[in-house]
C-alpha positions, 0 to 999 in steps of 0.5 A: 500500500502507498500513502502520502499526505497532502496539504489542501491549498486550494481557497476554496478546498475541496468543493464540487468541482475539485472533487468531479476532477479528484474521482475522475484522476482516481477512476484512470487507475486500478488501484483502489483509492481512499482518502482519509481526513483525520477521525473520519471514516476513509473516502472512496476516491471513486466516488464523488459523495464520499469525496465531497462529504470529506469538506476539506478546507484549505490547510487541512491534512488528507492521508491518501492510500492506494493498493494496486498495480499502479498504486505508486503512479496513482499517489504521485498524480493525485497528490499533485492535483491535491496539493494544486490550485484545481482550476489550473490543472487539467486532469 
């Protein structure tokens, strides 16, 4: 299993659009993906509800795992998109 943690930056956090493109990334690999945000049950990074329900706001930390054959390439991308300003990134 890979995990890293990343940083929200985004001003906005992690509201619907941010999250339509955070499922998409995680839908491109067979890895699965969750993303947990501290005392919280872990997020399915498939699906947009349980992405959505994390209500990440800028500054807060998410533990992100991955368990699959691409699991390392999934962390790096992800954690890259995570960690950015959405708007500016294309997924």
């Amino acid at each position: 299993m890979e995990k890293r943690t990343v940083t929200i930056k985004h001003r906005f956090g992690i509201h619907a659009r941010p999250a339509a493109k955070i499922v998409a990334l995680c839908n491109s690999f067979a890895s699965d993906i969750e993303i947990v945000k501290e005392g919280e049950e872990p997020a399915n990074g498939k699906n947009i509800l349980d992405v959505m329900m994390l209500a990440a706001a800028p500054g807060v930390d998410l533990e992100l795992r991955a368990r699959g054959e691409d699991a390392e390439t999934a962390m790096r991308q992800l954690a890259e998109l995570m960690e950015s300003d959405f708007d500016s990134n294309e997924v």
